[in-house]
Kinemage of the C-alpha trace (Angstrom):
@kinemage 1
@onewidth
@group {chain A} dominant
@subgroup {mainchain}
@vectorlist {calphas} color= white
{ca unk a 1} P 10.997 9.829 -5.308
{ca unk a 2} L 14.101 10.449 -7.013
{ca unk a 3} L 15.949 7.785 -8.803
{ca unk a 4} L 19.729 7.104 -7.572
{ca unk a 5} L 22.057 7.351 -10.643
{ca unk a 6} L 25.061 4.944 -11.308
{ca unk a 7} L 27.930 6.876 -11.135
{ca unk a 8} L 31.172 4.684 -13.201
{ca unk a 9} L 34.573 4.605 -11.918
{ca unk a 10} L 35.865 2.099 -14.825
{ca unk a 11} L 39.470 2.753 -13.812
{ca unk a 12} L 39.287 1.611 -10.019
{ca unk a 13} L 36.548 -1.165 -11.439
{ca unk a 14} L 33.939 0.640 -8.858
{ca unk a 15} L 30.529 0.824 -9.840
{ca unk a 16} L 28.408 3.301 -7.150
{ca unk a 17} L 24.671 4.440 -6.876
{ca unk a 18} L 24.598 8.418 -5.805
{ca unk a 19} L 21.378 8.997 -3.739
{ca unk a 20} L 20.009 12.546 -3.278
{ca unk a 21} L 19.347 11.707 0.056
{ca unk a 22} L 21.280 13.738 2.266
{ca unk a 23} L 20.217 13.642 5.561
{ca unk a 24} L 17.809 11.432 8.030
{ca unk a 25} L 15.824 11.989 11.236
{ca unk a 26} L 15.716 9.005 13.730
{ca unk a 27} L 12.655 7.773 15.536
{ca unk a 28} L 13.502 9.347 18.355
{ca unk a 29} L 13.634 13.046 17.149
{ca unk a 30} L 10.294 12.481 14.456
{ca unk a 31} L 8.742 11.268 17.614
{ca unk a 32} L 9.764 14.386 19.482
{ca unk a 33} L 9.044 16.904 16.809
{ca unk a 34} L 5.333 15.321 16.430
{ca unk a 35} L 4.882 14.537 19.757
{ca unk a 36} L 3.873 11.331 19.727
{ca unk a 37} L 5.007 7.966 21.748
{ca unk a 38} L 7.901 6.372 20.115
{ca unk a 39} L 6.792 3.319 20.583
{ca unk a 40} L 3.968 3.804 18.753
{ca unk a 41} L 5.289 5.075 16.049
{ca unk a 42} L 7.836 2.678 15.469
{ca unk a 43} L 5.011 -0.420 15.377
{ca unk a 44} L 2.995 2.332 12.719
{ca unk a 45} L 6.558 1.814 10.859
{ca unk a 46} L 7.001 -1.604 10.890
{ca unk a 47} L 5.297 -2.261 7.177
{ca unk a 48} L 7.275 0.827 5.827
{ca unk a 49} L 10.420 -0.225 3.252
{ca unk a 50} L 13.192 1.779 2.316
{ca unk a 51} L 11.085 2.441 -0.865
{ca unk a 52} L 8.619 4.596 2.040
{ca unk a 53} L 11.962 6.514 3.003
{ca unk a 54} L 12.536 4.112 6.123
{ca unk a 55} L 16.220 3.002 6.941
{ca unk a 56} L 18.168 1.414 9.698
{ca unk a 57} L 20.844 3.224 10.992
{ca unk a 58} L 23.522 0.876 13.482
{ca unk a 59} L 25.897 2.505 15.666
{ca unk a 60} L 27.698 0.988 18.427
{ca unk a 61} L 24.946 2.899 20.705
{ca unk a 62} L 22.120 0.904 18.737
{ca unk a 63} L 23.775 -2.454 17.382
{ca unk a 64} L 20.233 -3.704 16.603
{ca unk a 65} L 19.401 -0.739 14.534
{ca unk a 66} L 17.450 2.275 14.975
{ca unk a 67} L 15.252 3.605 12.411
{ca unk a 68} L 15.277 6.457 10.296
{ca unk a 69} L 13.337 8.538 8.040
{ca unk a 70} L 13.747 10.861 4.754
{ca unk a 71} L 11.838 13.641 4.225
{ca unk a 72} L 9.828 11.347 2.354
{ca unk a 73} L 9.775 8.688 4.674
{ca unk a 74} L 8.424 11.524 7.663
{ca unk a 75} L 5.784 12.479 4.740
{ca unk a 76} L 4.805 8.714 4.568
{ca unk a 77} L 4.993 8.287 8.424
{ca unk a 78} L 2.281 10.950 8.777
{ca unk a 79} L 0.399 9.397 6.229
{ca unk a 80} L -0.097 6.443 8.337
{ca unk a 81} L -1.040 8.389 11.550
{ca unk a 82} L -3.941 10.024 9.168
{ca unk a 83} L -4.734 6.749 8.078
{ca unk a 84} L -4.474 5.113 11.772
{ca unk a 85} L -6.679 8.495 13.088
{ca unk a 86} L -9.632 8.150 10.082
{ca unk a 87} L -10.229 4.019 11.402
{ca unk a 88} L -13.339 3.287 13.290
{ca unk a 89} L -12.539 2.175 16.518
């Protein structure tokens, strides 16, 4: 994963972190596009940190949060379903 740079704007005293993430896919839609149960998913997720390219996302639809994934985070997310699949039962 890609480190964020500090990006220094002296002049307005404003001090902001750039991250090349441009775009996320909420649970909903990963869910969707690997058909699985959402549910299900989301307690997989639980353990996941924004380190694993998990993030909330709040919007007056979802107050509590919803999450979200990076490209890295969907990588990691199927990780865990391999992982979940390859334990005896």
């Amino acid at each position: 994963m890609e480190l964020a740079r500090a990006v220094d704007h002296s002049s307005r005293g404003l001090t902001m972190h750039v991250n090349k993430v441009h775009s996320v896919r909420t649970l909903a839609l990963v869910a969707r596009d690997l058909d699985k149960d959402e549910d299900w998913l989301a307690d997989l997720a639980l353990d996941m940190e924004p380190e694993d390219g998990l993030i909330w996302v709040y919007d007056p639809q979802h107050e509590d949060g919803t999450m979200a994934f990076t490209e890295y985070g969907v990588e990691s997310l199927l990780n865990l379903i391999e992982i979940h699949r390859s334990r005896p039962k």
